[in-house]
mmCIF file as Biopython writes it, N, C-alpha, C and O atoms, coordinates in Angstrom:
data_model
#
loop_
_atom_site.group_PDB
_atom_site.id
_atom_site.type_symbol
_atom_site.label_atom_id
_atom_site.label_alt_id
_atom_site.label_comp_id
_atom_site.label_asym_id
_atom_site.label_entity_id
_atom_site.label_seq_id
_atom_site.pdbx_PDB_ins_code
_atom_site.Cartn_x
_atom_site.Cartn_y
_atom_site.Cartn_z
_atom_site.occupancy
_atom_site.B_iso_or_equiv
_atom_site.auth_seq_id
_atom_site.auth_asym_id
_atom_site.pdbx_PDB_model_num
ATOM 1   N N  . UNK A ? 1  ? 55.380 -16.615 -30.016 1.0 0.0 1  A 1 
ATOM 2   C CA . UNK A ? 1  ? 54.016 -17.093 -30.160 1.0 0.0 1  A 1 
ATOM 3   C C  . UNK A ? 1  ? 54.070 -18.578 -30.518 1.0 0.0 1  A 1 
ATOM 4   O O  . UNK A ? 1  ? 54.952 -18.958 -31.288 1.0 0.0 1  A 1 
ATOM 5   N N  . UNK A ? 2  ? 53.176 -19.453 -30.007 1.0 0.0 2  A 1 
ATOM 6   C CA . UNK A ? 2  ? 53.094 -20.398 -30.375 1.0 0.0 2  A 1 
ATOM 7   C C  . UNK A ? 2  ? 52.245 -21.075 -31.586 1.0 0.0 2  A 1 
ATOM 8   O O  . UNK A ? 2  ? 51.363 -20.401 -32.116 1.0 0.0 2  A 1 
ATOM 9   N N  . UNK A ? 3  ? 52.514 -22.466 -32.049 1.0 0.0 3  A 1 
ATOM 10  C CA . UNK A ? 3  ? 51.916 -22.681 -33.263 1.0 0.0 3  A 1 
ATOM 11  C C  . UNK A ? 3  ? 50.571 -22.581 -33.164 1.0 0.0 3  A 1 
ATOM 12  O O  . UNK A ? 3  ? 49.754 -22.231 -34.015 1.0 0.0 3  A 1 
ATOM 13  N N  . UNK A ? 4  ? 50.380 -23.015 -31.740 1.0 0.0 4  A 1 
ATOM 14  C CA . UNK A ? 4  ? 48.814 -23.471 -31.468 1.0 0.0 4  A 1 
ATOM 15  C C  . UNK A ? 4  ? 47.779 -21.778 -31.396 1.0 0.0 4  A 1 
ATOM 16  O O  . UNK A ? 4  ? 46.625 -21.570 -31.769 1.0 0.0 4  A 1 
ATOM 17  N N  . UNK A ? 5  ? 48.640 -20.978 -30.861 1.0 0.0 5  A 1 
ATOM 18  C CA . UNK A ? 5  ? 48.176 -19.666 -31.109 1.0 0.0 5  A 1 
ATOM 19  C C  . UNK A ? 5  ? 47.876 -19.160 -32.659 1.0 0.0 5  A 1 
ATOM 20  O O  . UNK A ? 5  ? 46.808 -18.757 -33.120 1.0 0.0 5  A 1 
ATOM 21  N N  . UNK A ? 6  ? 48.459 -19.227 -32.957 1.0 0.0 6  A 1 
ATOM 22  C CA . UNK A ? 6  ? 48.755 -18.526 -34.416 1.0 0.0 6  A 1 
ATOM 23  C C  . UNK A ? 6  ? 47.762 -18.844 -35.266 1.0 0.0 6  A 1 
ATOM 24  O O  . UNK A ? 6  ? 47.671 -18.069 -36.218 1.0 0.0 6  A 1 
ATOM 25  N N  . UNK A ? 7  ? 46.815 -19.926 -35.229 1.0 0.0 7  A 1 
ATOM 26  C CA . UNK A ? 7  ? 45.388 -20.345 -35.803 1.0 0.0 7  A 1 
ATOM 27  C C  . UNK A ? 7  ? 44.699 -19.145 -35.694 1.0 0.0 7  A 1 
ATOM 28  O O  . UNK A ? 7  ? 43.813 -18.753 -36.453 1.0 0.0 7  A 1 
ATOM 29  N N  . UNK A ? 8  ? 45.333 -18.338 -34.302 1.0 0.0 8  A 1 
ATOM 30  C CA . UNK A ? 8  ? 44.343 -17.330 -34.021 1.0 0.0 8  A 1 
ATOM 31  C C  . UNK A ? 8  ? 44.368 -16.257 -34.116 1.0 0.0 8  A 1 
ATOM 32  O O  . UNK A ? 8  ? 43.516 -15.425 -33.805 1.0 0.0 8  A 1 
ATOM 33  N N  . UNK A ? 9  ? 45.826 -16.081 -34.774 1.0 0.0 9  A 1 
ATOM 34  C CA . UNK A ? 9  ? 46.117 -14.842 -35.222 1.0 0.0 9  A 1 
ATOM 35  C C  . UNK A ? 9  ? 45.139 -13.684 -35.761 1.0 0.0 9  A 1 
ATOM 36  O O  . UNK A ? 9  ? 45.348 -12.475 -35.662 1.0 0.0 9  A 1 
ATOM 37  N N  . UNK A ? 10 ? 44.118 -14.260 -36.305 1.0 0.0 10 A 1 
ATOM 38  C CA . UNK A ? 10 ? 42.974 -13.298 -37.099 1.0 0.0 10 A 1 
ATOM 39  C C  . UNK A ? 10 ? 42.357 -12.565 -35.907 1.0 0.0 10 A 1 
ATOM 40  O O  . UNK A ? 10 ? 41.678 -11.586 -36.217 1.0 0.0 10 A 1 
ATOM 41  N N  . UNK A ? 11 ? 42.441 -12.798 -34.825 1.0 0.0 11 A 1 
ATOM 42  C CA . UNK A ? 11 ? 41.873 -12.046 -33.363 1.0 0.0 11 A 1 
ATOM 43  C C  . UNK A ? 11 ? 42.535 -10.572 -33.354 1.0 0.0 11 A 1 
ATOM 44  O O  . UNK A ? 11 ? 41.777 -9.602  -33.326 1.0 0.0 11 A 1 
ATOM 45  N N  . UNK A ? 12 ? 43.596 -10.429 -33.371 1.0 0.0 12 A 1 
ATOM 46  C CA . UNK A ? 12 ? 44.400 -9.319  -33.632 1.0 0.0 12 A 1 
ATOM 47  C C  . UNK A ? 12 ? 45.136 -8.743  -34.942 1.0 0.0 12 A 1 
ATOM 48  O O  . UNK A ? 12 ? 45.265 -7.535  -35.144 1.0 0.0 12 A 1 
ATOM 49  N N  . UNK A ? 13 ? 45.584 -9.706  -35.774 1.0 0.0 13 A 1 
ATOM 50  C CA . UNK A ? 13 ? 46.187 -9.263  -37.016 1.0 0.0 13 A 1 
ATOM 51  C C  . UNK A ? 13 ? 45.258 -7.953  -38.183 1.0 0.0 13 A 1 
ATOM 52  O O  . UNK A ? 13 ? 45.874 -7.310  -39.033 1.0 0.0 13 A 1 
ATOM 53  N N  . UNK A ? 14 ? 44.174 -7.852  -38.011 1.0 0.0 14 A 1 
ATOM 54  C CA . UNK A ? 14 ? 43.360 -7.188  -38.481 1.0 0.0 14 A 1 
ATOM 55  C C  . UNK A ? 14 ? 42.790 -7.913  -39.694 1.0 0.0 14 A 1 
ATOM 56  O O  . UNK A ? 14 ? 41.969 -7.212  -40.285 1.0 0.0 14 A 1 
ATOM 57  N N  . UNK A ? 15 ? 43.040 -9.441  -40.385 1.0 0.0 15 A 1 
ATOM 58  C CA . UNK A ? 15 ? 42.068 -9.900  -40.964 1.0 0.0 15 A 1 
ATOM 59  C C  . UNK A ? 15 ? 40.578 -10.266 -41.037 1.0 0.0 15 A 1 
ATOM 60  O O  . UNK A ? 15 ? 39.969 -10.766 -41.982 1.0 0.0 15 A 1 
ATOM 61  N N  . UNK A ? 16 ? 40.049 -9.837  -39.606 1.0 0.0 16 A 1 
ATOM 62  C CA . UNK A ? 16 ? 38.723 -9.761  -39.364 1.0 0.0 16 A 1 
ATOM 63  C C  . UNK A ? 16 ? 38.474 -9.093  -38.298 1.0 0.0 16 A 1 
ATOM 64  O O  . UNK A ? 16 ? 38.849 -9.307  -37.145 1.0 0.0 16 A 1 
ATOM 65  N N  . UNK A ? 17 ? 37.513 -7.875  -38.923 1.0 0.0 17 A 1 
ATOM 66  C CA . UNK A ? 17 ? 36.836 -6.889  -37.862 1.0 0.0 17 A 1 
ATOM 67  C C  . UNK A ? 17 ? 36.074 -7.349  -36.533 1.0 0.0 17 A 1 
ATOM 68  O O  . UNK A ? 17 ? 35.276 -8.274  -36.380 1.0 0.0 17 A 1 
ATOM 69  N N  . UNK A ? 18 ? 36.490 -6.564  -35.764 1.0 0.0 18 A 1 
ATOM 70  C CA . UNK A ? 18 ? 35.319 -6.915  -34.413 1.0 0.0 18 A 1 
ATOM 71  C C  . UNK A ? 18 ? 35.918 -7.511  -33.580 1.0 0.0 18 A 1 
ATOM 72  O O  . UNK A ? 18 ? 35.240 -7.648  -32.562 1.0 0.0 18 A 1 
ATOM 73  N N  . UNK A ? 19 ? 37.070 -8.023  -33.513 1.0 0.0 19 A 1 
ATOM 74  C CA . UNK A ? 19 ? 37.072 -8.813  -32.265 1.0 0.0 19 A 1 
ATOM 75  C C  . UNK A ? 19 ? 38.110 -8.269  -30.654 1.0 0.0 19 A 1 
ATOM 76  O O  . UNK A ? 19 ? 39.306 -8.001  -30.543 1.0 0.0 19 A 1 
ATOM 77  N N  . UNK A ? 20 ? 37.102 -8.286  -29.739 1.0 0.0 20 A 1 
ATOM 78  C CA . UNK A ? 20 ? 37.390 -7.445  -28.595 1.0 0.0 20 A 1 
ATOM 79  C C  . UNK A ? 20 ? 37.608 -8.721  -27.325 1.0 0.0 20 A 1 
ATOM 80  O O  . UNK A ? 20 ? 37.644 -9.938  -27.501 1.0 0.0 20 A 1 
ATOM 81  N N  . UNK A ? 21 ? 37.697 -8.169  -26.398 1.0 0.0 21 A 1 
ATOM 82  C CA . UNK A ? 21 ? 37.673 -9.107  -25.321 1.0 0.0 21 A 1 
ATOM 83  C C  . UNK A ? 21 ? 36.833 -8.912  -24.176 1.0 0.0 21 A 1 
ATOM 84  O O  . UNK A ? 21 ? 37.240 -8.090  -23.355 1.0 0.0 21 A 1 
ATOM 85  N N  . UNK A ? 22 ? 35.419 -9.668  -23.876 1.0 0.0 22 A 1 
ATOM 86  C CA . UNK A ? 22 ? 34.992 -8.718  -22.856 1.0 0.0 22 A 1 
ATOM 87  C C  . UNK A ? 22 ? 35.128 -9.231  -21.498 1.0 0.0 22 A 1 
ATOM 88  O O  . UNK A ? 22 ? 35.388 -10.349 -21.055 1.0 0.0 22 A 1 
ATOM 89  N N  . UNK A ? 23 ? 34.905 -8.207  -21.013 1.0 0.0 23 A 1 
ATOM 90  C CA . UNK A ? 23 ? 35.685 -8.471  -19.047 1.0 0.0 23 A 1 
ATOM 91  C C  . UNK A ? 23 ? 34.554 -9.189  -18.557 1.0 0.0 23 A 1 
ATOM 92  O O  . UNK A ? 23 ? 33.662 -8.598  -19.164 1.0 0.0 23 A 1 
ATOM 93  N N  . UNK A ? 24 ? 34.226 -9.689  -18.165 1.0 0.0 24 A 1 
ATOM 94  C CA . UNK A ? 24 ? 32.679 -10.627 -17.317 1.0 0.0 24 A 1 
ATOM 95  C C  . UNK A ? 24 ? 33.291 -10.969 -16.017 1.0 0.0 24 A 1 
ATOM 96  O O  . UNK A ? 24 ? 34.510 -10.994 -15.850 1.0 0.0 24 A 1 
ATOM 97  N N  . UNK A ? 25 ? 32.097 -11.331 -14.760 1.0 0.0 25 A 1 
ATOM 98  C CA . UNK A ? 25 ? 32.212 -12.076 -13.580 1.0 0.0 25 A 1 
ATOM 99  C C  . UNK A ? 25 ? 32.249 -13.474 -13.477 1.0 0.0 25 A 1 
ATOM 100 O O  . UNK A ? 25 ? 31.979 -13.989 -12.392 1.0 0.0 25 A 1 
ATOM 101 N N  . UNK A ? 26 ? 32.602 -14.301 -14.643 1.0 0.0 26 A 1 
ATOM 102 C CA . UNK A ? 26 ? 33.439 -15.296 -15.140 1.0 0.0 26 A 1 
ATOM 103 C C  . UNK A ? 26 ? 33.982 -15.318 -15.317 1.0 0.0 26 A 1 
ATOM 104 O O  . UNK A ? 26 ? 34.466 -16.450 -15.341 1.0 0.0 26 A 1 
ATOM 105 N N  . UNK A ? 27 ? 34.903 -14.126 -15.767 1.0 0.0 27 A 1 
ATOM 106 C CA . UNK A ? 27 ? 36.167 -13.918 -16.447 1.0 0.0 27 A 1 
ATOM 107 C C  . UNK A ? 27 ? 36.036 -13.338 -18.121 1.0 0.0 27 A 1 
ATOM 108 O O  . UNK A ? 27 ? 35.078 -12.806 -18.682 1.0 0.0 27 A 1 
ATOM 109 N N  . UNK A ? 28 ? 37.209 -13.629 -18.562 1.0 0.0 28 A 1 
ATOM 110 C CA . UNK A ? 28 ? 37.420 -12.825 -19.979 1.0 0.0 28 A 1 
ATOM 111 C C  . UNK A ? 28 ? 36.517 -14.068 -21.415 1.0 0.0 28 A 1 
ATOM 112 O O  . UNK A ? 28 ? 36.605 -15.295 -21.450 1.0 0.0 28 A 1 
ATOM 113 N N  . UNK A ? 29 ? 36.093 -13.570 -21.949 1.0 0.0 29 A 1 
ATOM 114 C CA . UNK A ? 29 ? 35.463 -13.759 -23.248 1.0 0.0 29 A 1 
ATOM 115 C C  . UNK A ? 29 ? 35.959 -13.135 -24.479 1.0 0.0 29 A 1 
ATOM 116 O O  . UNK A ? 29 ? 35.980 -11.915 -24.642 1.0 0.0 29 A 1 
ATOM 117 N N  . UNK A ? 30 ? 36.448 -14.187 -25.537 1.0 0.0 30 A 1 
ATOM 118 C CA . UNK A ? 30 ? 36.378 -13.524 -26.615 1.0 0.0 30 A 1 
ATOM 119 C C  . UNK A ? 30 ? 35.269 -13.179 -27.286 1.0 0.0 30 A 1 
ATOM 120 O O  . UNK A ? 30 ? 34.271 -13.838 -26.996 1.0 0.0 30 A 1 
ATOM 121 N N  . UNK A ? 31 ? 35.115 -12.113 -28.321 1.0 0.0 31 A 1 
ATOM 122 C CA . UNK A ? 31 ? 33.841 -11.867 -28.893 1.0 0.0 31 A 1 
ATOM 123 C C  . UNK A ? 31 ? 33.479 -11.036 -29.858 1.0 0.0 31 A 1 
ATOM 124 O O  . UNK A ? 31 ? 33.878 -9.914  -29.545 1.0 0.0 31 A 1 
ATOM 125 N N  . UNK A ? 32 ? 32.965 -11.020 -30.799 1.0 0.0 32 A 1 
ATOM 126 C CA . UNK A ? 32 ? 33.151 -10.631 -32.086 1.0 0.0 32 A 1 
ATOM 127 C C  . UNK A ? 32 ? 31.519 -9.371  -32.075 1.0 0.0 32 A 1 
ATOM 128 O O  . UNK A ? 32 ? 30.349 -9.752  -32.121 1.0 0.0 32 A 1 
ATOM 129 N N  . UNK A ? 33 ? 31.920 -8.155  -32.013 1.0 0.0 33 A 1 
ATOM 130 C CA . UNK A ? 33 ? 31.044 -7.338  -32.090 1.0 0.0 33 A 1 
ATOM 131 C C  . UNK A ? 33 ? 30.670 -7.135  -33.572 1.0 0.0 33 A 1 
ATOM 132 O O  . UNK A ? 33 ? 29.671 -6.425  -33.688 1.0 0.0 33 A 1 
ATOM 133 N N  . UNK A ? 34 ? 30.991 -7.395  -34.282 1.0 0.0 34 A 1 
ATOM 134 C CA . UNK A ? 34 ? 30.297 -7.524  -35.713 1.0 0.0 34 A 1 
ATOM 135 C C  . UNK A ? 34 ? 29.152 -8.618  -35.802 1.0 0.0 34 A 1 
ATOM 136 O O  . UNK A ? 34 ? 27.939 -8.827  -35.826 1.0 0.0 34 A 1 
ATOM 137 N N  . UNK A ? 35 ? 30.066 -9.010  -35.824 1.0 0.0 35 A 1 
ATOM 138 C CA . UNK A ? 35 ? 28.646 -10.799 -35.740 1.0 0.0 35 A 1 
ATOM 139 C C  . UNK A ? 35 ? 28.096 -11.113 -34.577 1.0 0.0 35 A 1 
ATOM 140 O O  . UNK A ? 35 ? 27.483 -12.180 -34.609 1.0 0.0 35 A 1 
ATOM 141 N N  . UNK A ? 36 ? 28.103 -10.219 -32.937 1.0 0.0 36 A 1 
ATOM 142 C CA . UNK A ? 36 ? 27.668 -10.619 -32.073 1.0 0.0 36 A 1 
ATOM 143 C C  . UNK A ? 36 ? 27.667 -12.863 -31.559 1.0 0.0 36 A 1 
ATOM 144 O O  . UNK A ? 36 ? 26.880 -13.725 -31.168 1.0 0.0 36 A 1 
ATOM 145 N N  . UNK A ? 37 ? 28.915 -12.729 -31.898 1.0 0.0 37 A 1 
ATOM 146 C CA . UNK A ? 37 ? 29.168 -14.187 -31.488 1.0 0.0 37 A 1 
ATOM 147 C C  . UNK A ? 37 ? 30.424 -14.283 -30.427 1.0 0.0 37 A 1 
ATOM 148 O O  . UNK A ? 37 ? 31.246 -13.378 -30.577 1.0 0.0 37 A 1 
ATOM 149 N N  . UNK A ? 38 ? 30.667 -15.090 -29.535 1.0 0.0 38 A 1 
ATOM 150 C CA . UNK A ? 38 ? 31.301 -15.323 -28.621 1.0 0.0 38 A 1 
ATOM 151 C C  . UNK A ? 38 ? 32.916 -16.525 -29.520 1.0 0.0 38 A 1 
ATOM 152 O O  . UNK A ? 38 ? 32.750 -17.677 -29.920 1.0 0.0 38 A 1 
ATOM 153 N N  . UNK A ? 39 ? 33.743 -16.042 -29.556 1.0 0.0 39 A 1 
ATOM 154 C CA . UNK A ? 39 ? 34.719 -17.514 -29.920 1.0 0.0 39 A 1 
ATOM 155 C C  . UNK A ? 39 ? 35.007 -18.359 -28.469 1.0 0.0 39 A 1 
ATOM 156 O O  . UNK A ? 39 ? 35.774 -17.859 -27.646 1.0 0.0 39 A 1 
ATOM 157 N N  . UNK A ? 40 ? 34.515 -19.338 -28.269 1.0 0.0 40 A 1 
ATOM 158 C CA . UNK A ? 40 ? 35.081 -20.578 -27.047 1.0 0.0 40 A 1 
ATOM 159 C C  . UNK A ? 40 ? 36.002 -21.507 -27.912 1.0 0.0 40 A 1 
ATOM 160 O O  . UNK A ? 40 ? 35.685 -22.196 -28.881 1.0 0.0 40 A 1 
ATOM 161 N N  . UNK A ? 41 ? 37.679 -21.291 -27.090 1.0 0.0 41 A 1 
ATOM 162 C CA . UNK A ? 41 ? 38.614 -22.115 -27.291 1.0 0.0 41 A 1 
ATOM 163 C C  . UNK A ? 41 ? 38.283 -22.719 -25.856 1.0 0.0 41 A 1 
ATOM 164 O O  . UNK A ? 41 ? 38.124 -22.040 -24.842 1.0 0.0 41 A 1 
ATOM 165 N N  . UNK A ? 42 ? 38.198 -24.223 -25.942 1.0 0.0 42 A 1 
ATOM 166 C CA . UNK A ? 42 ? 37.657 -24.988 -24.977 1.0 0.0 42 A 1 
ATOM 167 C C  . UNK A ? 42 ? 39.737 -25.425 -24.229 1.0 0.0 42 A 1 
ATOM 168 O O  . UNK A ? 42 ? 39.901 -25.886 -23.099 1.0 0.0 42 A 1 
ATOM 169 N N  . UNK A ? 43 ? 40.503 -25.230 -24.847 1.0 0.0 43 A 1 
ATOM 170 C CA . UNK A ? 43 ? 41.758 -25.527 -23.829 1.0 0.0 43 A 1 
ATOM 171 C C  . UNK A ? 43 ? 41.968 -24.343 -22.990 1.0 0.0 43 A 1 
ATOM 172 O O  . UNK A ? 43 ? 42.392 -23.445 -23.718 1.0 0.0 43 A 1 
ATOM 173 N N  . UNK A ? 44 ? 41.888 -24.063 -22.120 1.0 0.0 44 A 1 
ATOM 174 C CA . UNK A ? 44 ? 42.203 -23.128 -21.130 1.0 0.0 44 A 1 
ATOM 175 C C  . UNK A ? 44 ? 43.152 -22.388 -21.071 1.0 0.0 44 A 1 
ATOM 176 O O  . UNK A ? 44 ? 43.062 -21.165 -20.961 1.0 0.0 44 A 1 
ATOM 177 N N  . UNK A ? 45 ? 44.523 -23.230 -21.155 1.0 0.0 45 A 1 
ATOM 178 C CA . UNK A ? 45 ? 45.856 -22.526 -21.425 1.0 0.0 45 A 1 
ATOM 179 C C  . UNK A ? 45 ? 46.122 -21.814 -22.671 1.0 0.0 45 A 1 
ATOM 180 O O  . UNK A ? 45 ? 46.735 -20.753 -22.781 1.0 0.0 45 A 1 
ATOM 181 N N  . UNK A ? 46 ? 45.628 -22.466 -23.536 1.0 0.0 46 A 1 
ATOM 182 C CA . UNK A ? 46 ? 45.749 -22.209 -24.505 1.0 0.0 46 A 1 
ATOM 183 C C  . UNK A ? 46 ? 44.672 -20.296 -24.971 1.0 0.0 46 A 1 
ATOM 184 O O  . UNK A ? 46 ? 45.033 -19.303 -25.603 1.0 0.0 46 A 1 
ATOM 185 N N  . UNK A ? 47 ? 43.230 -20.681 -24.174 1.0 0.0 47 A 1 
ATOM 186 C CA . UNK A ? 47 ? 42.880 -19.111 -24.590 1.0 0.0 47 A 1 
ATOM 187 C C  . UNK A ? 47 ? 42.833 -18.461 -23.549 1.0 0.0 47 A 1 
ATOM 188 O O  . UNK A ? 47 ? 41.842 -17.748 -23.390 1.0 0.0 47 A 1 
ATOM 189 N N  . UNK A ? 48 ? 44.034 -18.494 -22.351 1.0 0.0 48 A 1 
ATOM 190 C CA . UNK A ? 48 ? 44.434 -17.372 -21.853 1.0 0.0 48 A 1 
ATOM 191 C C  . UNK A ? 48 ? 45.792 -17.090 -22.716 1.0 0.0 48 A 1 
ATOM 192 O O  . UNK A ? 48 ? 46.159 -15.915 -22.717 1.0 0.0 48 A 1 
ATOM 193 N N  . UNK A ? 49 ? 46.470 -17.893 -23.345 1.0 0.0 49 A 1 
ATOM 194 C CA . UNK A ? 49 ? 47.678 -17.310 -23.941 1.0 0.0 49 A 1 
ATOM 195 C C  . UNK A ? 49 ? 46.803 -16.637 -25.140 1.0 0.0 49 A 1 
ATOM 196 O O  . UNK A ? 49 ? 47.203 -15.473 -25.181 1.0 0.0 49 A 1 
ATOM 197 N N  . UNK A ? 50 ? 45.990 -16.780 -25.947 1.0 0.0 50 A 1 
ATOM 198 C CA . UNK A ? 50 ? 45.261 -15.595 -27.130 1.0 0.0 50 A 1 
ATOM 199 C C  . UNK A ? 50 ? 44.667 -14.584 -26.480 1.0 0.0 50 A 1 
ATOM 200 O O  . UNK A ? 50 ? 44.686 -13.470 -27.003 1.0 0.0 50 A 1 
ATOM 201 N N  . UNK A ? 51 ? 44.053 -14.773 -25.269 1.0 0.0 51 A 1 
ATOM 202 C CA . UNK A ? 51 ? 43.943 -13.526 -24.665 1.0 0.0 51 A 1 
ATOM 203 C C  . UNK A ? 51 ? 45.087 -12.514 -24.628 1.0 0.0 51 A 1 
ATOM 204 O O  . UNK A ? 51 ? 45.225 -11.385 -25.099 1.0 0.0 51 A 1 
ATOM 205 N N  . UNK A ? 52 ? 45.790 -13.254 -23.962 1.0 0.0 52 A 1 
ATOM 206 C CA . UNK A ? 52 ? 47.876 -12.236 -23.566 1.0 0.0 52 A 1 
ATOM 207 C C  . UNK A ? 52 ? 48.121 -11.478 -24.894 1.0 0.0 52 A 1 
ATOM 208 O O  . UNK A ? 52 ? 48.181 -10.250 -24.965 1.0 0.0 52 A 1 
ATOM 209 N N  . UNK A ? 53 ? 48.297 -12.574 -26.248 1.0 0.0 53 A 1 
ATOM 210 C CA . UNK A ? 53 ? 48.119 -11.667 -27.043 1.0 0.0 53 A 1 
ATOM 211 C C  . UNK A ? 53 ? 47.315 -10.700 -27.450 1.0 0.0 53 A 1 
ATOM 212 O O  . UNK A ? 53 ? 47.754 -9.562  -27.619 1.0 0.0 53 A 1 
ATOM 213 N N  . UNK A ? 54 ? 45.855 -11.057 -27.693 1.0 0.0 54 A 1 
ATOM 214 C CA . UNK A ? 54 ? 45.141 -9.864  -27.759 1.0 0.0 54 A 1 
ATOM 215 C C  . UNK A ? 54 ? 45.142 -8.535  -27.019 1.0 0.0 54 A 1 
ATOM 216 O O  . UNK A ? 54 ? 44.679 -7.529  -27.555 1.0 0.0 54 A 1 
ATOM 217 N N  . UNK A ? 55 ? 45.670 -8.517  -25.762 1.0 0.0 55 A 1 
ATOM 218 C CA . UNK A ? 55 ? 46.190 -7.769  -24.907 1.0 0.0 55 A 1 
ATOM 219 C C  . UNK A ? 55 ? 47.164 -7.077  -25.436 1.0 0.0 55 A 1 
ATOM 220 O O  . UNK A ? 55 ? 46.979 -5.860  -25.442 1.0 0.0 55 A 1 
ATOM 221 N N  . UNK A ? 56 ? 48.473 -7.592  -26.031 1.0 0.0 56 A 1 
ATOM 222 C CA . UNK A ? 56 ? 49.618 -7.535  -26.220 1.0 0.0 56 A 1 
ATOM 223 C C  . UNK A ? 56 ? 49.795 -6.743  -27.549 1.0 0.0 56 A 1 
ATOM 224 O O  . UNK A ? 56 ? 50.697 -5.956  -27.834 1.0 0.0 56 A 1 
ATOM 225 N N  . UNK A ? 57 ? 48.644 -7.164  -28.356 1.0 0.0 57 A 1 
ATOM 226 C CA . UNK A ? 57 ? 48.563 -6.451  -29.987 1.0 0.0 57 A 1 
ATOM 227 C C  . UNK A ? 57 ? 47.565 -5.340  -29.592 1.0 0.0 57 A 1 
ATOM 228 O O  . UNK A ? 57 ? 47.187 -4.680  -30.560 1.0 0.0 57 A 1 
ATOM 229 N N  . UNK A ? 58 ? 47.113 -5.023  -28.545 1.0 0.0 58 A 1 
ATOM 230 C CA . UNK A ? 58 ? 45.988 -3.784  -27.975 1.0 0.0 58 A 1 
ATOM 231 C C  . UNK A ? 58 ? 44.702 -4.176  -28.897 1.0 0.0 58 A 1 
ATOM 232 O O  . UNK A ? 58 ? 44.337 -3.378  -29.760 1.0 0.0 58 A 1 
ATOM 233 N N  . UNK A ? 59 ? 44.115 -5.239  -28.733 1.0 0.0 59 A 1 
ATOM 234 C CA . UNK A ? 59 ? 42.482 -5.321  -28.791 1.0 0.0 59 A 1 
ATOM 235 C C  . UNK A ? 59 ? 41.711 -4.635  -27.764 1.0 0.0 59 A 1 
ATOM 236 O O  . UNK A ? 59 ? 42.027 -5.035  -26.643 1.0 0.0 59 A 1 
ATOM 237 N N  . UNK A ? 60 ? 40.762 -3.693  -27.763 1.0 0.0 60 A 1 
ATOM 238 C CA . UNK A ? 60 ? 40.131 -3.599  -26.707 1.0 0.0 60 A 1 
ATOM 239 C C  . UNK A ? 60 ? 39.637 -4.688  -26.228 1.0 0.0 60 A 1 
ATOM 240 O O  . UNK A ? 60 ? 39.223 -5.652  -26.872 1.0 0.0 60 A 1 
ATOM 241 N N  . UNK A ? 61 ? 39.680 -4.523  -24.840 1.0 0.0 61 A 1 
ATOM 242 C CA . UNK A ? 61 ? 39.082 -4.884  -23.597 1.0 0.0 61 A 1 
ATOM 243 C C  . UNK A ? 61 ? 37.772 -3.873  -23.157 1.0 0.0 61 A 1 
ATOM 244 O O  . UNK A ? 61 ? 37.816 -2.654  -22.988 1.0 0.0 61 A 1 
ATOM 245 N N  . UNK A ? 62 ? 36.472 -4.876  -23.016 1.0 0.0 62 A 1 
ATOM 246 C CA . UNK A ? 62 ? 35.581 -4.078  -22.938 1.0 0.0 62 A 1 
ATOM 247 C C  . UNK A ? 62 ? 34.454 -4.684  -21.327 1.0 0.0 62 A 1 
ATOM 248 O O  . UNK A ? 62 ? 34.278 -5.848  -20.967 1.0 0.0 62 A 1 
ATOM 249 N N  . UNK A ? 63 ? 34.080 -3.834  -20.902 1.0 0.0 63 A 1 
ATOM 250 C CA . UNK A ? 63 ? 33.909 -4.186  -19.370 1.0 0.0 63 A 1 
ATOM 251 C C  . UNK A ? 63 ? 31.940 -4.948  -19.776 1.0 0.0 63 A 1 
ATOM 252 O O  . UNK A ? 63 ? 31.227 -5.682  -19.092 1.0 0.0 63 A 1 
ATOM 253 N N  . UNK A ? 64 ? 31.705 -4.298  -21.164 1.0 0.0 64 A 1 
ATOM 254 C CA . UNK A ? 64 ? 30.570 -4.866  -21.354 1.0 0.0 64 A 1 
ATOM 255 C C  . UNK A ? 64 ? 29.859 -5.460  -23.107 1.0 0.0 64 A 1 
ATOM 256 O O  . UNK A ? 64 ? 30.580 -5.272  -24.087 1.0 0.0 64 A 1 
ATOM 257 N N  . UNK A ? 65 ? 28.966 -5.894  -23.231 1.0 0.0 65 A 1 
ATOM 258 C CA . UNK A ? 65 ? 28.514 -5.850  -24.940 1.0 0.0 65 A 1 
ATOM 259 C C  . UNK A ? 65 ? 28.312 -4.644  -25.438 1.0 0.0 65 A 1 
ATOM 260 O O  . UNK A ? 65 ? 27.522 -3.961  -24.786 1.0 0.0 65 A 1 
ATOM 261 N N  . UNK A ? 66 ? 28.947 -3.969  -26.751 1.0 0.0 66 A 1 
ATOM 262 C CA . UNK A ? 66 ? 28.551 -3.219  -27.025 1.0 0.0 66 A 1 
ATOM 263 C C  . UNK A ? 66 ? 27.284 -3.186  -27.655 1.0 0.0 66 A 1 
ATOM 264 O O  . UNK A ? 66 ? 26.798 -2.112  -28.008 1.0 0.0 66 A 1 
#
């Protein structure tokens, strides 16, 4: 994992509830079903590699808002 990831560790580590990934016809979104808020990491590479992880630590993936 990288350093630049690891800010984001709280996506998967379980220090904060809610956060899923949802599937869209844009593509993937992070997004916090507790607080109904979206996280935008504006570097690209960078939040498809927190995606991989979130993937990787099994966050759901969700095809819609719950």
């Amino acid at each position: 994992m990288t350093s630049e990831a690891d800010e984001y560790a709280f996506l998967w580590n379980g220090t904060e509830d809610g956060w899923v990934v949802i599937r869209t016809t844009a593509g993937e979104a992070i997004y916090n079903t507790r607080t109904q808020r979206a996280l935008l990491i504006e570097d690209n590479a960078l939040a498809t590699r927190v995606i991989a992880l979130m993937r990787e630590h099994d966050r759901p993936f969700l095809d819609h808002i719950p």
